[in-house]
C-alpha positions in Angstrom: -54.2 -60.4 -11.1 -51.6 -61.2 -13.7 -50.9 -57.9 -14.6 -50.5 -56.9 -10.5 -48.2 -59.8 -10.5 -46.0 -57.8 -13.6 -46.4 -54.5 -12.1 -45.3 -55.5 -8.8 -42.1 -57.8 -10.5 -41.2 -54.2 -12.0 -40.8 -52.2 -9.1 -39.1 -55.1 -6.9 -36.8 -54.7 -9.9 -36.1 -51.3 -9.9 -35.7 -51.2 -6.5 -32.7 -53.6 -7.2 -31.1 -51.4 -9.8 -31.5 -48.3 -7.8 -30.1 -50.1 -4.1 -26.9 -51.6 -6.8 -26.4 -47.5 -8.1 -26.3 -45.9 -4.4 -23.7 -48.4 -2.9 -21.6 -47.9 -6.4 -22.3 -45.1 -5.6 -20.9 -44.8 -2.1 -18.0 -47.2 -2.7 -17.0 -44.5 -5.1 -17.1 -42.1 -2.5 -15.1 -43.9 0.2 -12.5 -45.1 -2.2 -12.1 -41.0 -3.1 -11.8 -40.4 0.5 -9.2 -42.9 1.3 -7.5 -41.8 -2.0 -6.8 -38.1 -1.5 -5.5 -39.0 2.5 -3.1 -40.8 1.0 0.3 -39.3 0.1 1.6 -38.3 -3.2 4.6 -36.9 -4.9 4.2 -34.8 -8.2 6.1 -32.0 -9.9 4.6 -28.8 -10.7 6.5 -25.8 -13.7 5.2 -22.9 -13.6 6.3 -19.3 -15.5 6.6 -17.0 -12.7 4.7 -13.4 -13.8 5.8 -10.2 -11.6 2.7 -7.3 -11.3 3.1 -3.3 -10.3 -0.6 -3.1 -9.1 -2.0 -5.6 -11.0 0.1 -4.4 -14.0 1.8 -7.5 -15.4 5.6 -6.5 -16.0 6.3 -8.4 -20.0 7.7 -11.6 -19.8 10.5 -11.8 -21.6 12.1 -9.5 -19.3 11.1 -10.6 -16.0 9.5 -14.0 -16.3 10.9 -16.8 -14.1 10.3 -20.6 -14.3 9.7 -22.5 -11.1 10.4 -26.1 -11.0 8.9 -28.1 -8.0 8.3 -30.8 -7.0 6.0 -31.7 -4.2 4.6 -34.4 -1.3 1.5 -34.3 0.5 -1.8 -35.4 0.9 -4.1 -35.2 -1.8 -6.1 -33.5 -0.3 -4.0 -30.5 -0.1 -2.0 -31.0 -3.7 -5.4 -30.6 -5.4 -5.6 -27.3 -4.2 -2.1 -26.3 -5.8 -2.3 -24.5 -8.7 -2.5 -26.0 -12.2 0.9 -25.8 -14.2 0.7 -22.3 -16.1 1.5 -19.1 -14.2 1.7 -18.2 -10.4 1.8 -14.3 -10.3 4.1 -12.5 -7.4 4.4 -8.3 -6.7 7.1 -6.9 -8.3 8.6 -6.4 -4.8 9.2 -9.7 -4.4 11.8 -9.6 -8.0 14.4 -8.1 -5.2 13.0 -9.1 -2.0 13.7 -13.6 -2.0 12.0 -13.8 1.5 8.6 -12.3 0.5 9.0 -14.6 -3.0 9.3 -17.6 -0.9 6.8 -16.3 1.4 4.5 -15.8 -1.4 5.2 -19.6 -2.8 4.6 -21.0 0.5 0.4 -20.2 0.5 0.4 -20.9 -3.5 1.7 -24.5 -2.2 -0.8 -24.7 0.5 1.4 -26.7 3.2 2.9 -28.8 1.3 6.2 -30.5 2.0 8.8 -29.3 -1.1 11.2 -32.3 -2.0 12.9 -30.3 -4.4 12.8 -27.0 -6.2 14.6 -25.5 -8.7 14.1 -21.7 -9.9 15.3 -20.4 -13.1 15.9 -16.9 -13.2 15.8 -14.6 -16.2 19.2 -14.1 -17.2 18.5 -11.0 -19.1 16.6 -9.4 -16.8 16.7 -5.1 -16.5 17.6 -3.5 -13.4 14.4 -2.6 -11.8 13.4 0.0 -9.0 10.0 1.1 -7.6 10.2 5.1 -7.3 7.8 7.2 -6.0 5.3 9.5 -8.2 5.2 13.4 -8.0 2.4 15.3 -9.9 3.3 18.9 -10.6 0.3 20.9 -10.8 -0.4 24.8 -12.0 -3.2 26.5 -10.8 -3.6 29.9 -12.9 -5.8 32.6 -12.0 -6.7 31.1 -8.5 -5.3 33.5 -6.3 -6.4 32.9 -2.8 -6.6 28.9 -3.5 -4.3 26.0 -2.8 -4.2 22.0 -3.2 -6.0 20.9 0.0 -6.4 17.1 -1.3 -4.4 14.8 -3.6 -4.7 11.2 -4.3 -2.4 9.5 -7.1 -2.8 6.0 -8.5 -0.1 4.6 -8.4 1.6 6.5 -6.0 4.4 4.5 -7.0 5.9 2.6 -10.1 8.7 0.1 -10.5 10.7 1.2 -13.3 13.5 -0.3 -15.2 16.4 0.3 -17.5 20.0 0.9 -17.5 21.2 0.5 -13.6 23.3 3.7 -14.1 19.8 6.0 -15.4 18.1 4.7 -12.9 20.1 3.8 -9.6 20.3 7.5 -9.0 16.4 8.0 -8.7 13.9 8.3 -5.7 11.2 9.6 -7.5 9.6 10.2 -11.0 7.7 13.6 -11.8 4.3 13.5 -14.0 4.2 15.8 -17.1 3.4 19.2 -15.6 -0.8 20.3 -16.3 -2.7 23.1 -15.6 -6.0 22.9 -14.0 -8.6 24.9 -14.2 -11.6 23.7 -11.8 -11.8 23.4 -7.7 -11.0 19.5 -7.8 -12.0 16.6 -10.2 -9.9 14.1 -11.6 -7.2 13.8 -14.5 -5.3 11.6 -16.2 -1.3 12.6 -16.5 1.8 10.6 -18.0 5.1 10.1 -16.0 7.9 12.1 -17.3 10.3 9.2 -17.9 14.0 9.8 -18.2 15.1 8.1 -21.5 15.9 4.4 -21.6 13.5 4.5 -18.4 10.3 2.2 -18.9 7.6 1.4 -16.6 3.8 0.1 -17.3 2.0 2.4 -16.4 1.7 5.3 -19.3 -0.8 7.1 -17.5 -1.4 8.3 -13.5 -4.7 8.9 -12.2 -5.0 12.3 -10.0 -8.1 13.2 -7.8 -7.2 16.8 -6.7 -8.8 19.5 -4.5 -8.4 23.1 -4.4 -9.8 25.4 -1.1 -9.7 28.6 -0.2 -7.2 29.9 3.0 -6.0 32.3 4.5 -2.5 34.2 5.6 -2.4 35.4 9.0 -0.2 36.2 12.8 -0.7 36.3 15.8 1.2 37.3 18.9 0.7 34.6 21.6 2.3 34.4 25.2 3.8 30.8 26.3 2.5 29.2 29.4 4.8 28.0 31.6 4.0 24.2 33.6 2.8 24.6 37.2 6.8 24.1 38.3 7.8 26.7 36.9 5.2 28.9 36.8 6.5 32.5 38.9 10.0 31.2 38.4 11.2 32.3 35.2 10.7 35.6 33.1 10.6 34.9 29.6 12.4 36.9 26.9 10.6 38.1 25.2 7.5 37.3 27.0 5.8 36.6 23.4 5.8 34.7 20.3 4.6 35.9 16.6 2.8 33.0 15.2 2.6 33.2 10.9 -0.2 30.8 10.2 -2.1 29.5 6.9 -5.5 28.2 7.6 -8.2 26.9 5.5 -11.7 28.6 5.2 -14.2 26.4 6.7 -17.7 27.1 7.8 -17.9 24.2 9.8 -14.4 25.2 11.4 -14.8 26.0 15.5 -12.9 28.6 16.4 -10.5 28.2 19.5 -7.4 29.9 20.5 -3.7 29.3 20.0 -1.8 27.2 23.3 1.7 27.6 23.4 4.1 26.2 26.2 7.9 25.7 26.2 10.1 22.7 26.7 14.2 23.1 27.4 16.1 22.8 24.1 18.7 19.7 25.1 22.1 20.6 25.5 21.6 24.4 25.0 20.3 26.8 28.2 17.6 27.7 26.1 13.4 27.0 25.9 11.5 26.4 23.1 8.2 27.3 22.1 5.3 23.9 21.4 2.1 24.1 20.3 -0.5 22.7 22.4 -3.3 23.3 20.7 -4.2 25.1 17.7 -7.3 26.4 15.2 -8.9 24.4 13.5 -7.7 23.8 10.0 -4.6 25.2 10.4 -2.2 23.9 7.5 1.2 25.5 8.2 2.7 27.7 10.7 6.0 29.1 12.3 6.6 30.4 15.3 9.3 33.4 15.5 11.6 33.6 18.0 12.5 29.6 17.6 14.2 29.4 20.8 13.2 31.4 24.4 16.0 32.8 27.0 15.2 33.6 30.5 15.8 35.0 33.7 15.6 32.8 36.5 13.6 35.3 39.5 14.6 35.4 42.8 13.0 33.9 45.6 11.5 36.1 48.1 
């Protein structure tokens, strides 16, 4: 009975310690709760870092420091972003709405007291141009580029404003490919004193085969004016590239006019057209005609 008695003291015992840990436990808990409702004021530096697709642009030309400092609930400061970096798009380096645009989800709703942002005074003059490839395609008579998909299809550069201010786009060194498609990996041809950070461009490329061809079609007229004007001449010559498809349906060529504005003239429109038709001109551009006599 004795040792009942001992076993039974335990457990009573244990029960006490384990009851005293959960509402420790709890209190804890509630005291967090009321805690992070409450508000707070703190200040937050961070070194602002600019990217050109996911590229980070070197800091000691473009780097910026961000001084702010902050009030809210804790519950929404604890979701701010540890002093350190906070990394924007290179777009926004000229573009201050979408930098503060940017800041504003980084801050997470947070009421700004103050904010102070130091700008690199030495920083380049930077644009974002567009990339070019220039590819050569020897020996593949009766092929041309179908497809093409660059990465990046455009790159911020920077440098001297006077190199650079001039410039819309940026051509890759010229190669030569030999293959129906694939993918290769070409440098930018960079003017000198022109920097970027990307050394290399990524090309996926396709070549098909077409074909050169004309046809003479004659323009419909719409239903109002249909037996009302004579055209001159009453056809068009169509000069059309088209891509060789098996899986291309064939359908016919739909031309009708519309009135050139300002000018007593019609001009020819496509309404419909093959399939896999790349290019085309029509020839004569622009219609006369003869208005007929009502009978």
């Amino acid at each position: 009975m004795k040792n009942i008695r001992l076993i039974l003291d335990f457990i009573r015992k244990e029960n006490e310690w384990k009851t005293l840990v959960f509402f420790i436990f709890v209190s804890a808990v509630l005291w967090f709760f009321m805690k992070m409702n409450e508000n707070y004021r703190v200040r937050r530096v961070w070194i602002v870092r600019y990217e050109d697709h996911e590229k980070t642009l070197p800091d000691s030309l473009f780097s910026d420091t961000l001084s702010v400092v902050l009030q809210g609930i804790g519950w929404h400061l604890i979701k701010i972003p540890s002093p350190g970096y906070l990394t924007f798009p290179a777009e926004a380096l000229n573009d201050t709405t979408l930098f503060y645009k940017k800041l504003k989800k980084y801050l997470n709703n947070s009421f700004v007291y103050d904010l102070e942002l130091k700008r690199n005074k030495h920083k380049p003059f930077i644009k974002e141009v567009k990339i070019k490839t220039i590819l050569h395609t020897p020996n593949q008579s009766g092929l041309r580029l179908k497809k093409l998909k660059i990465f990046p299809s455009t790159l911020w550069i920077w440098g001297a404003k006077a190199e650079i201010d001039t410039l819309s786009e940026i051509e890759t060194i010229p190669v030569t490919v030999h293959n129906r498609s694939g993918e290769i990996v070409v440098k930018p041809n960079l003017p000198g004193g022109v920097k970027t950070v990307f050394e290399k461009i990524r090309v996926d490329y396709q070549l098909s085969e077409y074909l050169s061809g004309e046809v003479r079609v004659k323009p419909e007229l719409p239903d109002s004016l249909r037996g009302k004007l004579i055209l001159f001449p009453p056809q068009v010559n169509i000069y059309y590239e088209q891509w060789i498809d098996k899986d291309s349906k064939k359908n016919q060529w739909k031309i009708g006019v519309a009135f050139d504005p300002g000018q007593k003239l019609l001009l020819p429109v496509v309404k419909k057209k093959p399939d896999n038709v790349f290019h085309y001109k029509i020839l004569p551009e622009k219609l006369d005609y003869l208005i007929e006599n009502e009978k």
